[in-house]
C-alpha positions in Angstrom: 124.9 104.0 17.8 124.5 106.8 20.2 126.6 109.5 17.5 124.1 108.1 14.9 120.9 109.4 17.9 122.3 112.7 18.6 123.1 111.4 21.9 125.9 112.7 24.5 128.4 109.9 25.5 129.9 110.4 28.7 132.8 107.8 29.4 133.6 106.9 32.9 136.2 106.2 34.8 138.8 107.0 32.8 142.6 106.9 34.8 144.9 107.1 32.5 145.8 108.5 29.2 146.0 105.5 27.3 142.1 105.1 27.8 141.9 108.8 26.3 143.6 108.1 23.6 141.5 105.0 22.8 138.4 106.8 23.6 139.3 109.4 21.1 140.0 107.3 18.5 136.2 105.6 18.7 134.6 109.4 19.2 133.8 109.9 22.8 134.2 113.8 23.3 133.2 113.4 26.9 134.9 111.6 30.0 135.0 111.7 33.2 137.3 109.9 36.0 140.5 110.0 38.1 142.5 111.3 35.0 140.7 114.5 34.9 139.9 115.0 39.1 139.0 112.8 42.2 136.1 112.9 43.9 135.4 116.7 45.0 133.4 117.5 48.4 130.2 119.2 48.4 130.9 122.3 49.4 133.7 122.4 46.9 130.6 121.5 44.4 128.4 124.1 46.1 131.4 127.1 46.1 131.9 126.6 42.3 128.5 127.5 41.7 127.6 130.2 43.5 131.3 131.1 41.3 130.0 130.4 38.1 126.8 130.7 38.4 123.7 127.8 38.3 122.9 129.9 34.5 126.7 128.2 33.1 125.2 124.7 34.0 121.7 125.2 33.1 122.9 126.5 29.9 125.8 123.5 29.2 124.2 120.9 31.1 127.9 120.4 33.0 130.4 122.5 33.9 134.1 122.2 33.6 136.3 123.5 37.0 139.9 122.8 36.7 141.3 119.5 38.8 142.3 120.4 42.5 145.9 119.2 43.9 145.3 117.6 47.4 147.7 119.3 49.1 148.1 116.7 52.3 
């Protein structure tokens, strides 16, 4: 129903690859969850930006940082 509105699907949650997989296979283009990164601090958030710059996700509406290794 929501392809049929034009609508973005964000799945979420997602922790392992068999859920991609699935996910793929009913059209979801957009996931988010444990598979792709853990929970990220603020500042982490707020370094990105001022990185990227707050035009790359007024423009997108998201913005796509690779997954950081905790290093503990």
């Amino acid at each position: 129903m929501a392809l049929n509105l034009e609508l973005k699907v964000v799945a979420e949650g997602i922790e392992n690859k068999e859920q991609l997989d699935l996910l793929r296979t009913l059209g979801v283009k957009h996931i988010q969850g444990y598979l792709i990164s853990r929970s990220q601090r603020s500042n982490f958030i707020g370094e990105k930006i001022f990185e990227h710059g707050i035009n790359h996700i007024a423009h997108s509406g998201t913005s796509r940082w690779p997954p950081q290794i905790n290093q503990s």
